[in-house]
mmCIF file as gemmi writes it, N, C-alpha and C atoms, coordinates in Angstrom:
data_model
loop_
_atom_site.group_PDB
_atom_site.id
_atom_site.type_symbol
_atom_site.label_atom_id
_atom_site.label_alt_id
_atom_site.label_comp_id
_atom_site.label_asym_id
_atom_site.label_entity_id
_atom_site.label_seq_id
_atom_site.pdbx_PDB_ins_code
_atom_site.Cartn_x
_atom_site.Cartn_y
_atom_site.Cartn_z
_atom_site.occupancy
_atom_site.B_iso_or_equiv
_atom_site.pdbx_formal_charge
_atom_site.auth_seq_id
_atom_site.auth_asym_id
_atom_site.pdbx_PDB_model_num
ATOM 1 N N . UNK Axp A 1 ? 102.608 99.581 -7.705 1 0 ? 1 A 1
ATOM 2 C CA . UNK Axp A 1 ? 103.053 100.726 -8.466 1 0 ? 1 A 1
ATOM 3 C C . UNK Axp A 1 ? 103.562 101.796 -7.494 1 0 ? 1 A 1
ATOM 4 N N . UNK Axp A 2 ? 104.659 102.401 -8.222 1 0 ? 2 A 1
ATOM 5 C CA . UNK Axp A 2 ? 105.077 103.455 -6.957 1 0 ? 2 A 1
ATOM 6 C C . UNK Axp A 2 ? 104.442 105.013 -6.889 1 0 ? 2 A 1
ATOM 7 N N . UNK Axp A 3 ? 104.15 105.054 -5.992 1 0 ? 3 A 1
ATOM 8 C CA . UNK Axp A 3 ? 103.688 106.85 -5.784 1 0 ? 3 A 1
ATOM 9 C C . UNK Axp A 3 ? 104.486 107.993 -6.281 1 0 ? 3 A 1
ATOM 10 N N . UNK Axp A 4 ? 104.049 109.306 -6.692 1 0 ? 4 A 1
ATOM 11 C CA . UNK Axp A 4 ? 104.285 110.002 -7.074 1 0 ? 4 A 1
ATOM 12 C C . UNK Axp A 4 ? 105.024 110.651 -5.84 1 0 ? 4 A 1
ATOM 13 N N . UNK Axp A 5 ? 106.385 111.45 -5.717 1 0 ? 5 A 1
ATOM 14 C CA . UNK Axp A 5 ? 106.152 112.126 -4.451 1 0 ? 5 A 1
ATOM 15 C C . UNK Axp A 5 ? 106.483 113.924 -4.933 1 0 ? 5 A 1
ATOM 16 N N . UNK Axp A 6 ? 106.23 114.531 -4.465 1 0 ? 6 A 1
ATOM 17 C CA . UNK Axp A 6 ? 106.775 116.232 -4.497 1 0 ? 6 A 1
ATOM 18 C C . UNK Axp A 6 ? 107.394 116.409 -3.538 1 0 ? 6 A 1
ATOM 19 N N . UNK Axp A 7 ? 108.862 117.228 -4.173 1 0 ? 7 A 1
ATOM 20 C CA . UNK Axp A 7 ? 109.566 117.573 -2.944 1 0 ? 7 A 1
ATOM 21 C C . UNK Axp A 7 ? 110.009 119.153 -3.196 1 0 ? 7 A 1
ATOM 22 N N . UNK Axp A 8 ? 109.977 119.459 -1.831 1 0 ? 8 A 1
ATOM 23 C CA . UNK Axp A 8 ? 110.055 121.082 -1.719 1 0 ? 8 A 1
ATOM 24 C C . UNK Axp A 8 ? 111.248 121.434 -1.299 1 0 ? 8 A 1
ATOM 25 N N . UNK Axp A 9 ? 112.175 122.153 -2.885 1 0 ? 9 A 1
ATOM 26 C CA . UNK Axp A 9 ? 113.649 122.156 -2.366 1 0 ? 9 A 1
ATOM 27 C C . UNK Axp A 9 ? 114.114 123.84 -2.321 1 0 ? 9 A 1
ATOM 28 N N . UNK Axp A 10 ? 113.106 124.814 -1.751 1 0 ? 10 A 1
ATOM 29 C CA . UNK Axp A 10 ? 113.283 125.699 -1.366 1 0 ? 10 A 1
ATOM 30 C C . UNK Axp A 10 ? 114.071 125.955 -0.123 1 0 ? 10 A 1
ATOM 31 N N . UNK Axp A 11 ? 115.169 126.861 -0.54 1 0 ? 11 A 1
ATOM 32 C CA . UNK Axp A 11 ? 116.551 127.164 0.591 1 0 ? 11 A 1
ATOM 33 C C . UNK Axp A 11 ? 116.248 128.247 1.248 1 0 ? 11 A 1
ATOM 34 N N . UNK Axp A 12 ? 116.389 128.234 2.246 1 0 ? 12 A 1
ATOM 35 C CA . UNK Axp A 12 ? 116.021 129.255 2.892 1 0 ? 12 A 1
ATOM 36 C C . UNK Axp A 12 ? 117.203 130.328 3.601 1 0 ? 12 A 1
ATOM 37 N N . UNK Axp A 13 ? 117.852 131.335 3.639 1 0 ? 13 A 1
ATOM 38 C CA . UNK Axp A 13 ? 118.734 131.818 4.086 1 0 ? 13 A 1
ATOM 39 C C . UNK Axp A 13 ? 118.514 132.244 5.907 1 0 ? 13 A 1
ATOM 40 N N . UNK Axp A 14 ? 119.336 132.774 6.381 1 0 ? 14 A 1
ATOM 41 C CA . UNK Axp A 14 ? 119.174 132.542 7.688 1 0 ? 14 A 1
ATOM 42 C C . UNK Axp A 14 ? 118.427 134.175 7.873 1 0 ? 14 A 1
ATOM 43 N N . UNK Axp A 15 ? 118.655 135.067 7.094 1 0 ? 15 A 1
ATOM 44 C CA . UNK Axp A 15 ? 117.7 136.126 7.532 1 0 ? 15 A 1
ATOM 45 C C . UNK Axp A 15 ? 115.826 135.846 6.466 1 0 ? 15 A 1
ATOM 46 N N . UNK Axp A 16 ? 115.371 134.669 6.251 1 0 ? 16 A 1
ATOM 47 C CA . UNK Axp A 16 ? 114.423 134.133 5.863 1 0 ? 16 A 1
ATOM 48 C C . UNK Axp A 16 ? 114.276 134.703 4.142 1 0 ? 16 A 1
ATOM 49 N N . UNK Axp A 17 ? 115.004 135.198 3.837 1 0 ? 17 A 1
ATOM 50 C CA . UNK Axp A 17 ? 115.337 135.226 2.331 1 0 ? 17 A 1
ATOM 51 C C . UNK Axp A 17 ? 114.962 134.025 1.503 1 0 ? 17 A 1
ATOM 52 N N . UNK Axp A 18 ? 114.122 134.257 0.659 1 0 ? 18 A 1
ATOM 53 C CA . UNK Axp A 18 ? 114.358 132.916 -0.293 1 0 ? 18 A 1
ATOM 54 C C . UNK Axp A 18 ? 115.703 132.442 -1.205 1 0 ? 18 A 1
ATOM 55 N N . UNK Axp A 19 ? 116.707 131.592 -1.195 1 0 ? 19 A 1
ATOM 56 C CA . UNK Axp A 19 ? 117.466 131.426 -1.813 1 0 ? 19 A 1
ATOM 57 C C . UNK Axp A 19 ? 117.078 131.201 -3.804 1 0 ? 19 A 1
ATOM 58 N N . UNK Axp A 20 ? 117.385 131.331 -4.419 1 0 ? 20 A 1
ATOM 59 C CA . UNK Axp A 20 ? 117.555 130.384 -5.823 1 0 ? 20 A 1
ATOM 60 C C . UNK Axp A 20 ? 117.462 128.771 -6.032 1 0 ? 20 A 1
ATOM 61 N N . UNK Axp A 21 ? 116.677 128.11 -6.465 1 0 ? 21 A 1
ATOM 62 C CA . UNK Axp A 21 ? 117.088 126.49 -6.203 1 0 ? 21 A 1
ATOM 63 C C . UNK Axp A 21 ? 117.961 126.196 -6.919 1 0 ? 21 A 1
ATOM 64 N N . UNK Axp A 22 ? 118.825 125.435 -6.13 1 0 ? 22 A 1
ATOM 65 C CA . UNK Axp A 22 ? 120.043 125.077 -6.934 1 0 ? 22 A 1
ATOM 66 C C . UNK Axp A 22 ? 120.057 124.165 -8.238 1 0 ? 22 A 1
ATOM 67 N N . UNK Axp A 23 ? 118.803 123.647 -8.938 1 0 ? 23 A 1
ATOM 68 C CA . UNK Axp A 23 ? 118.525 123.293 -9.598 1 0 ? 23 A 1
ATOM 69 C C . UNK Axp A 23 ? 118.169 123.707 -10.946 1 0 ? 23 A 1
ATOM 70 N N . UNK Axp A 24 ? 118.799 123.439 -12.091 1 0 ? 24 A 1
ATOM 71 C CA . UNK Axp A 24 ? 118.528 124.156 -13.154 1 0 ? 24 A 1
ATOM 72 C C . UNK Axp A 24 ? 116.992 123.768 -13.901 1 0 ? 24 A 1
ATOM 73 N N . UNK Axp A 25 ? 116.838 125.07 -14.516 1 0 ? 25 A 1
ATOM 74 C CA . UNK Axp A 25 ? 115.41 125.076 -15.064 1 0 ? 25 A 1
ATOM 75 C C . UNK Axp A 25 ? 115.214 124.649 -16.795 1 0 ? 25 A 1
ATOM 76 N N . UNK Axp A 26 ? 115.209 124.131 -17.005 1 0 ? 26 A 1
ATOM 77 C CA . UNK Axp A 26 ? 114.645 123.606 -18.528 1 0 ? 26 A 1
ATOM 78 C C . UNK Axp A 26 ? 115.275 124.69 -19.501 1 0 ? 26 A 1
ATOM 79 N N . UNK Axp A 27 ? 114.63 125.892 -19.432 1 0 ? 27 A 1
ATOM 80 C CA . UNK Axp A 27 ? 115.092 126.823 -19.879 1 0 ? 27 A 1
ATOM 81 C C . UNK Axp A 27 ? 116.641 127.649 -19.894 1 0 ? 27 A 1
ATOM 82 N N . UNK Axp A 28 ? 117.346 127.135 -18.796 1 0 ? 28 A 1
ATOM 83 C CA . UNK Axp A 28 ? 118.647 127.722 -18.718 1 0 ? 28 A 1
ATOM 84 C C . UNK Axp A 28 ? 119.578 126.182 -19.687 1 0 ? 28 A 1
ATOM 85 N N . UNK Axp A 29 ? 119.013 124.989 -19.128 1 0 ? 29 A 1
ATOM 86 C CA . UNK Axp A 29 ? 119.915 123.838 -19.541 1 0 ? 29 A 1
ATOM 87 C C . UNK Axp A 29 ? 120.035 124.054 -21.334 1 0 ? 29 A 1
ATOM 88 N N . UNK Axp A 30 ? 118.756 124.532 -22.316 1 0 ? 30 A 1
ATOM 89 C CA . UNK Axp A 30 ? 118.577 124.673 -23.328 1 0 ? 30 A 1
ATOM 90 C C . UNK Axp A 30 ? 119.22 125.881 -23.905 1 0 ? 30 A 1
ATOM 91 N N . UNK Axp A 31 ? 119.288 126.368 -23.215 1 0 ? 31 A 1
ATOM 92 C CA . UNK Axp A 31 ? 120.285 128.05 -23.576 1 0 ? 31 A 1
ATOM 93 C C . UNK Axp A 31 ? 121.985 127.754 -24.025 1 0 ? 31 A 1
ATOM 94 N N . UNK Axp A 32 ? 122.454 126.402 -22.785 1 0 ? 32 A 1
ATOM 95 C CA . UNK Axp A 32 ? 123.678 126.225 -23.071 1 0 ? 32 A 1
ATOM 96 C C . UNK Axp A 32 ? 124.053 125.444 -24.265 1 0 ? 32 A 1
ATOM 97 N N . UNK Axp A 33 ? 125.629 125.343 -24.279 1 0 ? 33 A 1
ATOM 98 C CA . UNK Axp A 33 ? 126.027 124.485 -25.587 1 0 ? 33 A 1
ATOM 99 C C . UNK Axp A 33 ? 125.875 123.199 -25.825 1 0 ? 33 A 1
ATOM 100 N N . UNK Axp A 34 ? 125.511 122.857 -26.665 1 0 ? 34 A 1
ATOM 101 C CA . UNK Axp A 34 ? 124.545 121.552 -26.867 1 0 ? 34 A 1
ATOM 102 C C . UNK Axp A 34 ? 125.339 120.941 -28.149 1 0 ? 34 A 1
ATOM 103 N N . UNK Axp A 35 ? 126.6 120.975 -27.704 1 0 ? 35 A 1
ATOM 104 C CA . UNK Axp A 35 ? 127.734 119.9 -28.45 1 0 ? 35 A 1
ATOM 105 C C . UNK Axp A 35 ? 128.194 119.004 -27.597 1 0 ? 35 A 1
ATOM 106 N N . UNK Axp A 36 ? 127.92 117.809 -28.28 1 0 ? 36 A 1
ATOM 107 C CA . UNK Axp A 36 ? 127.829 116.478 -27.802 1 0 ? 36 A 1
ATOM 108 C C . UNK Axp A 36 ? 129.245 115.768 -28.986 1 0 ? 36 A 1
ATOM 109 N N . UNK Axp A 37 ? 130.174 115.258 -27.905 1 0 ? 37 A 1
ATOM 110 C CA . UNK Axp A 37 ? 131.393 115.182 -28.337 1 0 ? 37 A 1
ATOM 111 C C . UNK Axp A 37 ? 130.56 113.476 -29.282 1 0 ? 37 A 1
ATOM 112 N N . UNK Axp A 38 ? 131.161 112.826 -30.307 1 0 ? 38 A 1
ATOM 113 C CA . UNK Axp A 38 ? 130.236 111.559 -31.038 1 0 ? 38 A 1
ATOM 114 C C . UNK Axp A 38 ? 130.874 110.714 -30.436 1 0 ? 38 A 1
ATOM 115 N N . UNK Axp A 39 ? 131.606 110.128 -29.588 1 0 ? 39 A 1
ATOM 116 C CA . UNK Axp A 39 ? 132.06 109.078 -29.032 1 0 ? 39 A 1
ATOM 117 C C . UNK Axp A 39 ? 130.907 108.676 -27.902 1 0 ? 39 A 1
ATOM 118 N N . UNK Axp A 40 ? 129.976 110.072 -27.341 1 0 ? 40 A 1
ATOM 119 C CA . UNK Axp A 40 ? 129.401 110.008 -26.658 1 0 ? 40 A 1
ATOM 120 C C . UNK Axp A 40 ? 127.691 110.102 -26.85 1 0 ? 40 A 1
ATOM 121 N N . UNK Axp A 41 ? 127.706 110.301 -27.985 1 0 ? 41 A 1
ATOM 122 C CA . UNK Axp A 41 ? 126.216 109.964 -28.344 1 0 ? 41 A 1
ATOM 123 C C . UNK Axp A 41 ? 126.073 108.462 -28.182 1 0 ? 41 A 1
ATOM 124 N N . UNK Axp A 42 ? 124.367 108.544 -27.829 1 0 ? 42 A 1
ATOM 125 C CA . UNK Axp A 42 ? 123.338 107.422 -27.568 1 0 ? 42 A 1
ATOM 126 C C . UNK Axp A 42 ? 123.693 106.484 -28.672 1 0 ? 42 A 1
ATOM 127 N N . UNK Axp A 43 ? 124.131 106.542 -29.934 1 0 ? 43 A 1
ATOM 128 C CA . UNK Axp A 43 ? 124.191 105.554 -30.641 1 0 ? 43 A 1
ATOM 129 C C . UNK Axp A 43 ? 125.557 104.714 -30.683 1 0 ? 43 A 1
ATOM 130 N N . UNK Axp A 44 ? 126.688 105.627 -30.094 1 0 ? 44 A 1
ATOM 131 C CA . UNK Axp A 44 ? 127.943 105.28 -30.253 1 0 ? 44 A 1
ATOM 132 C C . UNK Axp A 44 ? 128.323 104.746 -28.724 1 0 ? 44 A 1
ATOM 133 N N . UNK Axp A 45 ? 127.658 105.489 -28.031 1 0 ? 45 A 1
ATOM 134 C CA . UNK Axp A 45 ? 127.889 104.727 -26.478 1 0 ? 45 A 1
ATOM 135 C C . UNK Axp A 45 ? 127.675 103.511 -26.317 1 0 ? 45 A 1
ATOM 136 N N . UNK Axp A 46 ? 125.829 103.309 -26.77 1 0 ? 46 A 1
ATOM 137 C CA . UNK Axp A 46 ? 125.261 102.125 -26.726 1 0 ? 46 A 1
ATOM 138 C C . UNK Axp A 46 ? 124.734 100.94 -27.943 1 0 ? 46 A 1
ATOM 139 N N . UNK Axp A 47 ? 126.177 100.71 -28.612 1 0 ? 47 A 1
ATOM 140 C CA . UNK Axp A 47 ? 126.745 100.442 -30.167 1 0 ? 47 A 1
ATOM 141 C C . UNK Axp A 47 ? 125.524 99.431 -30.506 1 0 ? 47 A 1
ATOM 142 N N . UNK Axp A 48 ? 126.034 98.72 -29.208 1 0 ? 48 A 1
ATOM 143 C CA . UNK Axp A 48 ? 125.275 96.932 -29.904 1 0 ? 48 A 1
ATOM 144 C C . UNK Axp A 48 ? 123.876 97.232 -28.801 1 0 ? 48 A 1
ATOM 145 N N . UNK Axp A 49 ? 123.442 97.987 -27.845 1 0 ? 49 A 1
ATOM 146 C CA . UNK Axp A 49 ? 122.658 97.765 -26.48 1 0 ? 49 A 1
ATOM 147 C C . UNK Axp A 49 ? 121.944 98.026 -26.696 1 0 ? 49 A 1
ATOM 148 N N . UNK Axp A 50 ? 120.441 97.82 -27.412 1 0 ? 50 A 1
ATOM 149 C CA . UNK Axp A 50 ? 119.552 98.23 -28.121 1 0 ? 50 A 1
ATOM 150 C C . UNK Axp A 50 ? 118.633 98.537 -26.622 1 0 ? 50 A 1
ATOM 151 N N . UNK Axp A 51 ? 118.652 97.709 -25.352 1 0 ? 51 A 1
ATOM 152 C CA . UNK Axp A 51 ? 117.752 97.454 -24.32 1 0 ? 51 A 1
ATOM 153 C C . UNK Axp A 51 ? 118.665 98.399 -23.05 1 0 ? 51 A 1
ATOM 154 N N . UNK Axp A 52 ? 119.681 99.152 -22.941 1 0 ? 52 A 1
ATOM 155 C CA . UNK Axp A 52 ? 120.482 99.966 -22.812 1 0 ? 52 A 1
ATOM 156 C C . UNK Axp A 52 ? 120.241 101.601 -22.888 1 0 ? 52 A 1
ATOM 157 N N . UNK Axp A 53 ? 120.116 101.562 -24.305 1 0 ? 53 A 1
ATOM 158 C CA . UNK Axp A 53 ? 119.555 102.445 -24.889 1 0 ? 53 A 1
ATOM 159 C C . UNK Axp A 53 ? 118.11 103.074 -24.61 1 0 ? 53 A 1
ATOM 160 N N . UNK Axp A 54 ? 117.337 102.173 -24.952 1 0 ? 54 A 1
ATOM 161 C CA . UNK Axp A 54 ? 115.948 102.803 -24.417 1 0 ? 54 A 1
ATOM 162 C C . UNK Axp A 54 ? 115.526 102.693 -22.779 1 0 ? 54 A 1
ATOM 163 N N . UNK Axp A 55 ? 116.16 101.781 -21.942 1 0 ? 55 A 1
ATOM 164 C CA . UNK Axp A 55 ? 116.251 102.453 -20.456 1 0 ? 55 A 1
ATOM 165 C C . UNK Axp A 55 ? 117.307 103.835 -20.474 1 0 ? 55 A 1
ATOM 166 N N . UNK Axp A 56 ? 118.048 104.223 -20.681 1 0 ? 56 A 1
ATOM 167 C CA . UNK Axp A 56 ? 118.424 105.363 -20.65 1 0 ? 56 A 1
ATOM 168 C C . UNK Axp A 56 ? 117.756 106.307 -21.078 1 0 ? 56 A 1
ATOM 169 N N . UNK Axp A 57 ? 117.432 106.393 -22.393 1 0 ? 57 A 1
ATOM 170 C CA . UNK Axp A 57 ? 115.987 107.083 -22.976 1 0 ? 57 A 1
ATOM 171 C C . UNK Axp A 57 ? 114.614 107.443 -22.002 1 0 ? 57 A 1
ATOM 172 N N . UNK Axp A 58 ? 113.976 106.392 -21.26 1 0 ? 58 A 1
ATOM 173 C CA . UNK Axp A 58 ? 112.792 106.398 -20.917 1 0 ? 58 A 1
ATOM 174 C C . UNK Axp A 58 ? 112.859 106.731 -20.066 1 0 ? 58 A 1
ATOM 175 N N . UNK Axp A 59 ? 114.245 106.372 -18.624 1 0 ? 59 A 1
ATOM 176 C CA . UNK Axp A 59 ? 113.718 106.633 -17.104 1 0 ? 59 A 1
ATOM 177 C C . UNK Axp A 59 ? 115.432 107.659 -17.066 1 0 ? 59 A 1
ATOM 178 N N . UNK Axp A 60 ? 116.383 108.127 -17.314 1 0 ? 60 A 1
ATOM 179 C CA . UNK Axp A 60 ? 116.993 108.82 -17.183 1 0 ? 60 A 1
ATOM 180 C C . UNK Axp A 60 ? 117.532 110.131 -17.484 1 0 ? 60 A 1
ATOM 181 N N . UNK Axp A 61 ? 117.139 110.291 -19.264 1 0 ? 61 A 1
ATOM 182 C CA . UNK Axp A 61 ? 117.649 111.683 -19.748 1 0 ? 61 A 1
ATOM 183 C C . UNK Axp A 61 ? 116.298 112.403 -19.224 1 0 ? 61 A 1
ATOM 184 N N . UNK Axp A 62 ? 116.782 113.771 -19.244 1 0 ? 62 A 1
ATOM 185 C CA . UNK Axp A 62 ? 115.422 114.73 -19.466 1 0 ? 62 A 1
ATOM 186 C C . UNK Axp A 62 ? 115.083 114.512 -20.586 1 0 ? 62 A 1
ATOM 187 N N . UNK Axp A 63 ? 113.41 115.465 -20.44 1 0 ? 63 A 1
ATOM 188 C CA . UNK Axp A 63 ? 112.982 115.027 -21.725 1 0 ? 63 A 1
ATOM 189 C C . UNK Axp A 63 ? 113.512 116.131 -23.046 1 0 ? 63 A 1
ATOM 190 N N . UNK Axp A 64 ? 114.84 117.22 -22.856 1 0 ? 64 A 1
ATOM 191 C CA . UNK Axp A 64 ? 114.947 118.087 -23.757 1 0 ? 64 A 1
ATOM 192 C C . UNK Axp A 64 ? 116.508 117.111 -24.346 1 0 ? 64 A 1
ATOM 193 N N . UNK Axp A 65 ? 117.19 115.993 -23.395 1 0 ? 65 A 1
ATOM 194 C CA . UNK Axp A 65 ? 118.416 115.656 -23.558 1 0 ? 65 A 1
ATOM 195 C C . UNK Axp A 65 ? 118.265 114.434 -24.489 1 0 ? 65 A 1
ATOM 196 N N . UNK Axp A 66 ? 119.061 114.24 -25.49 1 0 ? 66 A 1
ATOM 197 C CA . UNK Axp A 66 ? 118.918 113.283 -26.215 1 0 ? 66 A 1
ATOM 198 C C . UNK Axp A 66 ? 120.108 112.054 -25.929 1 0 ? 66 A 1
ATOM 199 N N . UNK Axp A 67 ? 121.353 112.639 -25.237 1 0 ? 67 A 1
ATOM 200 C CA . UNK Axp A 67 ? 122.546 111.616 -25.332 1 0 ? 67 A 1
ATOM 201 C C . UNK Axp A 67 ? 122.924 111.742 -24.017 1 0 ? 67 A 1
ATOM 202 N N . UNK Axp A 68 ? 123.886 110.523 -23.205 1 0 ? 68 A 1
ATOM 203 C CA . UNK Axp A 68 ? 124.236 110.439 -21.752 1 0 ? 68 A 1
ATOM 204 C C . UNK Axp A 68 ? 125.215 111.321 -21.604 1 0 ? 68 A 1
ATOM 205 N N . UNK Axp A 69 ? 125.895 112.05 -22.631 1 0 ? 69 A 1
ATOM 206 C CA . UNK Axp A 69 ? 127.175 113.028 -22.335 1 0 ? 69 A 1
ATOM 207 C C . UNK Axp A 69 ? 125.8 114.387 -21.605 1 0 ? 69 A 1
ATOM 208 N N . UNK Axp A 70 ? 124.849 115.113 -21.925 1 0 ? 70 A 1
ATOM 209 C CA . UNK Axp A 70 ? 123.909 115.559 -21.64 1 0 ? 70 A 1
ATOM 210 C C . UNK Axp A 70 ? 123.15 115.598 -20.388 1 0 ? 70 A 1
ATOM 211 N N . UNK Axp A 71 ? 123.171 114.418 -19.798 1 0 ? 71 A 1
ATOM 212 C CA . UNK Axp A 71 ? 122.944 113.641 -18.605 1 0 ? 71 A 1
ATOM 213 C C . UNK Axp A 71 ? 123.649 114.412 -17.844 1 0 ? 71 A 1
ATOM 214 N N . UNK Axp A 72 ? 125.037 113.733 -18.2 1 0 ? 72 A 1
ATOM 215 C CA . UNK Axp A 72 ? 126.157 113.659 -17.194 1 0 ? 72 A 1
ATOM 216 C C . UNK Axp A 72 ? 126.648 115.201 -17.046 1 0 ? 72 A 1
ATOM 217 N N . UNK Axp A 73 ? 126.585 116.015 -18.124 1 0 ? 73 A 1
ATOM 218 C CA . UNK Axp A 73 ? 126.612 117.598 -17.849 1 0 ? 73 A 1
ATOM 219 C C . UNK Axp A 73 ? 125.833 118.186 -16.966 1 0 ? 73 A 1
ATOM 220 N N . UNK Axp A 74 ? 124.521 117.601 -17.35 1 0 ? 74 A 1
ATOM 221 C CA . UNK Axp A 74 ? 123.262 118.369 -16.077 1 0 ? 74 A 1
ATOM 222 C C . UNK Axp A 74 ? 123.189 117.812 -14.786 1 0 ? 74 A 1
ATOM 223 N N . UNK Axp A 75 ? 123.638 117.001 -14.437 1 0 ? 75 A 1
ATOM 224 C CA . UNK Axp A 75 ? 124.099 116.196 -13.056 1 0 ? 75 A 1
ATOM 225 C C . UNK Axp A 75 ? 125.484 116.677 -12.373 1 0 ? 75 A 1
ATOM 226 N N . UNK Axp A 76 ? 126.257 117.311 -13.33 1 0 ? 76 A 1
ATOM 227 C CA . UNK Axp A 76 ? 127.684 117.761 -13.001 1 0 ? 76 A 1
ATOM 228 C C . UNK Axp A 76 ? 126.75 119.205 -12.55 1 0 ? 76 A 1
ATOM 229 N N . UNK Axp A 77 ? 126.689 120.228 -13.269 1 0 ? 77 A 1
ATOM 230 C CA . UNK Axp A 77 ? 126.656 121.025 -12.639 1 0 ? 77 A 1
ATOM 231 C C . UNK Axp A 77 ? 125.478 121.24 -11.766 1 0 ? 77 A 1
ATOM 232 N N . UNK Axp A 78 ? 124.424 120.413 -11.624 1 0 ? 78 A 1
ATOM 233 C CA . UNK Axp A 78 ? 123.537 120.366 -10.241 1 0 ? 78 A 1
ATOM 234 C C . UNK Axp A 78 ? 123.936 120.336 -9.269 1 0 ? 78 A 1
ATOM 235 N N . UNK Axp A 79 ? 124.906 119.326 -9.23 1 0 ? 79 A 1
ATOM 236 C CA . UNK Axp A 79 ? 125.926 119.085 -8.014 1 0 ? 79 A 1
ATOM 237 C C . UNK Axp A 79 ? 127.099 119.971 -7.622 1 0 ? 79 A 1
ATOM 238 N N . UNK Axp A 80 ? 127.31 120.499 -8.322 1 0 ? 80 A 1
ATOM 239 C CA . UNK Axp A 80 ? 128.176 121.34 -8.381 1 0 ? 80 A 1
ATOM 240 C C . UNK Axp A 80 ? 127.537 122.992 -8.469 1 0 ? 80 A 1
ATOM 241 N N . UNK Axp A 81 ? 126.892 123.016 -8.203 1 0 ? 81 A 1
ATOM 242 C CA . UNK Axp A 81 ? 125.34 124.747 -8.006 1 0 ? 81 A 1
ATOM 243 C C . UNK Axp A 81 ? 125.608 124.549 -6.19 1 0 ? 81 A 1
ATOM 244 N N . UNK Axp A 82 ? 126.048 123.935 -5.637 1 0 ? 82 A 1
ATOM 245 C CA . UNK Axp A 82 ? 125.386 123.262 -4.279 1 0 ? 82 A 1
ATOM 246 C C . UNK Axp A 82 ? 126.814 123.683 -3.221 1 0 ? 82 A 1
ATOM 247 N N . UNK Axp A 83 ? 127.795 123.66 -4.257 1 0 ? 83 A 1
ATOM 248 C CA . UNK Axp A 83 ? 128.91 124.255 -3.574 1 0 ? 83 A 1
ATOM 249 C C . UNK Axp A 83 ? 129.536 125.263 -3.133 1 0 ? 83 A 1
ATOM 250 N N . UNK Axp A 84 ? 130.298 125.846 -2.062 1 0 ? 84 A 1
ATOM 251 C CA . UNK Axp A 84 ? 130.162 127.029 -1.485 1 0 ? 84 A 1
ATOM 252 C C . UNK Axp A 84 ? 131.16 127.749 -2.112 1 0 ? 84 A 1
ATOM 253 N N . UNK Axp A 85 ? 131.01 128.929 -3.038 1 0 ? 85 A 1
ATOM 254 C CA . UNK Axp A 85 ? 132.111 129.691 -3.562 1 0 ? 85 A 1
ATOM 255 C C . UNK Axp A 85 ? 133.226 130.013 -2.778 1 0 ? 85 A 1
């Protein structure tokens, strides 16, 4: 079985400032717009993939995201928090 690990993604600025983590918080992802185009919902993505479906479900969405368009928004702009204005 695999271990749990914690990782400490505190940024540190060069005059020892704590940065912001570039990571969004539960609470900001739920604030935004939460229109999910239907080509891209869980049921229409994964038409016939019944075993598809619930690995995406279990080990990939958060637990507030219901569809992979959702996913792929909160992964876009994680990655994109990280970039230098």
């Amino acid at each position: 079985m695999a271990e749990a690990m914690e990782l400490d993604l505190t940024l540190n600025e060069n005059n020892g400032q704590q940065k912001n983590n570039p990571i969004l918080s539960i609470k900001d992802v739920l604030k935004k717009d939460t229109t999910v185009p239907d080509n891209y919902k869980t049921e229409a993505y994964y038409e016939n993939d019944k075993l598809g479906s619930d690995v995406l479900k279990q080990k990939y969405l958060a637990p507030w995201e219901e569809h992979p368009y959702q996913m792929w928004k909160r992964q876009a702009t994680a990655l994109a928090s990280v970039e230098k204005k």
